[in-house]
C-alpha positions as CSV (number, residue, x, y, z in Angstrom):
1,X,0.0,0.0,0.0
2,X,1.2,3.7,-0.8
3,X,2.0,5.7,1.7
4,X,-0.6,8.8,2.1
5,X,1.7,10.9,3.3
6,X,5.1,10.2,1.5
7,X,6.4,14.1,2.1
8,X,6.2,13.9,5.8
9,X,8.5,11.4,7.7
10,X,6.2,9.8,10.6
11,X,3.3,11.6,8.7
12,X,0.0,12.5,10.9
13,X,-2.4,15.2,12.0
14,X,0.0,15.9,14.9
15,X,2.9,17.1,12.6
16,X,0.8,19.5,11.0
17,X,2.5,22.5,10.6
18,X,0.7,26.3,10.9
19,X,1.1,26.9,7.4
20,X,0.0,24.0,5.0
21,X,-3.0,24.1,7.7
22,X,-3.9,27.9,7.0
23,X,-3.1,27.0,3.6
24,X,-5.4,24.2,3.0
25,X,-8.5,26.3,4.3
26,X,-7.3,29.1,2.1
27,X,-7.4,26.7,-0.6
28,X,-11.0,25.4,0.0
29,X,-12.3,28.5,0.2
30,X,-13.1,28.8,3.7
31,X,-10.6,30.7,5.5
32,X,-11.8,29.4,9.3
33,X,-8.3,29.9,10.4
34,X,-8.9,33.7,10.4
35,X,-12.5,34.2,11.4
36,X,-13.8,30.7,13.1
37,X,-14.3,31.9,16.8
38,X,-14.8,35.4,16.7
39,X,-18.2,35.9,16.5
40,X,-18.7,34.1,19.5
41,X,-16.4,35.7,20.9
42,X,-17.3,39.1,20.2
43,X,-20.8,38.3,21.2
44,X,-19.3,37.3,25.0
45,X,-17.5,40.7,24.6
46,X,-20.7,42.4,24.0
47,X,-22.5,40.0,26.1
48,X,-20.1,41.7,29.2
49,X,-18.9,44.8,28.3
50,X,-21.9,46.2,25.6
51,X,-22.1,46.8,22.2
52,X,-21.3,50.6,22.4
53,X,-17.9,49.9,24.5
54,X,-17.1,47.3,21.5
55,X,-18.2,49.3,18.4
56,X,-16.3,52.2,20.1
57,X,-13.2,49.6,20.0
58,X,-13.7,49.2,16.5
59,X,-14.2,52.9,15.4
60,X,-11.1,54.4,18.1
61,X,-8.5,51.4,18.6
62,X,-6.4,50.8,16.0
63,X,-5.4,47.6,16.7
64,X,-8.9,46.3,17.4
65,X,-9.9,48.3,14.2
66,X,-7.0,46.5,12.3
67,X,-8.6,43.0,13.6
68,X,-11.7,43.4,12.8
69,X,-11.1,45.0,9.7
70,X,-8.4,41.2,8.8
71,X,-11.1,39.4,9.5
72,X,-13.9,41.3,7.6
73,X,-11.1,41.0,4.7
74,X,-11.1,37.2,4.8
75,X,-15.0,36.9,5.4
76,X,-15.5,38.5,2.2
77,X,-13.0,36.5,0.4
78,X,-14.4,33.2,1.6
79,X,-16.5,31.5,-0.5
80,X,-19.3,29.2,2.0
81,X,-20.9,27.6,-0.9
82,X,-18.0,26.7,-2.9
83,X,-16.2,25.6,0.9
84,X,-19.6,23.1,1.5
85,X,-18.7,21.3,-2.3
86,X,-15.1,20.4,-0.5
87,X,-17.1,19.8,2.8
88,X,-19.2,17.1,1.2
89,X,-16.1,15.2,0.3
90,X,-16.3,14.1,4.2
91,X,-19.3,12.1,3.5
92,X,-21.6,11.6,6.5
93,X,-19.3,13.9,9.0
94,X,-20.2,17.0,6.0
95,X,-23.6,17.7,7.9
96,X,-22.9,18.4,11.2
97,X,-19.5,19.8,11.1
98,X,-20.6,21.9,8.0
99,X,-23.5,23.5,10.2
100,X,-21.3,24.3,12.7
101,X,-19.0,26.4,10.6
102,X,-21.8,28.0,8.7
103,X,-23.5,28.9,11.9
104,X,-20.2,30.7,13.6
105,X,-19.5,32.1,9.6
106,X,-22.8,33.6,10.3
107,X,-22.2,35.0,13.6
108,X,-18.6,36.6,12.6
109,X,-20.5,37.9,9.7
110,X,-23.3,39.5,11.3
111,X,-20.9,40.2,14.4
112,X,-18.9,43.1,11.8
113,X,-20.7,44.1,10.3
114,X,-22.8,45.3,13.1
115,X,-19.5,46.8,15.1
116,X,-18.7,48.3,11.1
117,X,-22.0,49.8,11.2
118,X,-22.3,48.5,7.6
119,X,-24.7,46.6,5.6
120,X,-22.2,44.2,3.7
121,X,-18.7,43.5,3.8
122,X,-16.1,45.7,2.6
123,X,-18.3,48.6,2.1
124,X,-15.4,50.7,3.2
125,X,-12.8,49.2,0.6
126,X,-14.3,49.4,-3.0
127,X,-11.1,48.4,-4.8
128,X,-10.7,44.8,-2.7
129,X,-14.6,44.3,-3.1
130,X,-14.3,44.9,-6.8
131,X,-11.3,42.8,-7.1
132,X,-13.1,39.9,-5.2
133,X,-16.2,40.2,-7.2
134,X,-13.9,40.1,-10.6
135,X,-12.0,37.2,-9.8
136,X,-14.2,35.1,-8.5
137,X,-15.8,34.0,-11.9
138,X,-12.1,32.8,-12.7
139,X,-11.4,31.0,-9.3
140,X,-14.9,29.3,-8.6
141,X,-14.4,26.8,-11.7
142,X,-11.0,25.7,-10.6
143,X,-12.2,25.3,-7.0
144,X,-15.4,23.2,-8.5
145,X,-13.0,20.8,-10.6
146,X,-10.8,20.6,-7.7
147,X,-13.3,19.4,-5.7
148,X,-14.2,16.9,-8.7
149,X,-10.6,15.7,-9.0
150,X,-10.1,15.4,-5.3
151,X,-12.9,12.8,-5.1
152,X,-12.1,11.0,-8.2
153,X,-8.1,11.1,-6.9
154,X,-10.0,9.3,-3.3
155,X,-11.8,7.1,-5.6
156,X,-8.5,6.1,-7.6
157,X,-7.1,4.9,-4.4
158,X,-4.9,8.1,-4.1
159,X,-2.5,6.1,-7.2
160,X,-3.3,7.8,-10.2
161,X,-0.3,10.4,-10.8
162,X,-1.9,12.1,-13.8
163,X,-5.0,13.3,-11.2
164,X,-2.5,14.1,-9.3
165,X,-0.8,16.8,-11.6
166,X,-4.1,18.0,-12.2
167,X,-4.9,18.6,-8.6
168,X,-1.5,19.8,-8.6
169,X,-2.3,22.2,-11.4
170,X,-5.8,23.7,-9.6
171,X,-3.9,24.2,-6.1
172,X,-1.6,26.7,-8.3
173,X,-4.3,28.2,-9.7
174,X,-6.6,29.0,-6.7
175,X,-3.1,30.0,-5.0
176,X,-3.1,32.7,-7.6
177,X,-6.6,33.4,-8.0
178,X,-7.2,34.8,-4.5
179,X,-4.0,36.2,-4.0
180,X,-3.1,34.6,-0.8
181,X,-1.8,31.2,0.2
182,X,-2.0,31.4,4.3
């Protein structure tokens, strides 16, 4: 039998590094390694010191401002309908652990844009919203047939090189597509 992880010596979740790990979610689309946690965590904030004292954070602190203004940045990047096509690759676990995210997605979401004062993301940076909105229509197909090669690559047994390149190939190209690897 191949091994599934011939890169890594003693391969396993628990030598994960920081970066292939931020790159991977980058990669499906979901950036969770930025924003997963801080709604619920603004909400407690809110929940103990009031909305006012927060949204005055936002509007006066610069480095709360800067926070919440990274992870508005990589809420509106992330993709949650394109990330649930790579979450159904997990089969039955896709359900509940997709609801989960989408939920605390939700909560970030709403969480800004309420501190913002906005109505949708990036309303304060035109040129970044524009640029999302633009490339998107390039990157969504290469996410889609990623997701298609990744499950025929599973189905394969993980021992066809040529879906390999491919998938290869469609990691470069949603790497460049969205500008940021993690």
């Amino acid at each position: 039998m191949r091994d599934p992880n011939p890169h890594v010596a003693g391969g396993g979740i628990e030598r994960l590094r920081a970066i292939p790990w931020v790159f991977a979610w980058s990669q499906n689309r979901a950036g969770l390694t930025a924003w997963y946690g801080v709604g619920s965590g603004i909400a407690a904030a809110i929940a103990r010191c009031g909305r006012d004292t927060l949204a005055e954070m936002t509007r006066d602190w610069p480095f709360f401002a800067q926070l919440v203004d990274d992870v508005e940045m990589v809420l509106a990047k992330s993709d949650l309908g394109i990330f649930e096509r790579y979450s159904q690759l997990a089969g039955e676990l896709h359900a509940p652990f997709f609801a989960t995210l989408r939920d605390e997605f939700e909560r970030t979401r709403t969480a800004i844009l309420d501190l913002k004062n906005e109505s949708e993301l990036l309303a304060g940076d035109l040129r970044l919203r524009q640029s999302i909105r633009l490339r998107n229509p390039y990157v969504d197909p290469i996410s889609l047939l990623q997701v298609d090669l990744l499950r025929r690559w599973r189905t394969a047994g993980r021992d066809d090189d040529d879906l390999l390149r491919a998938l290869i190939t469609t990691v470069n190209g949603i790497s460049a597509g969205i500008q940021n690897t993690g």
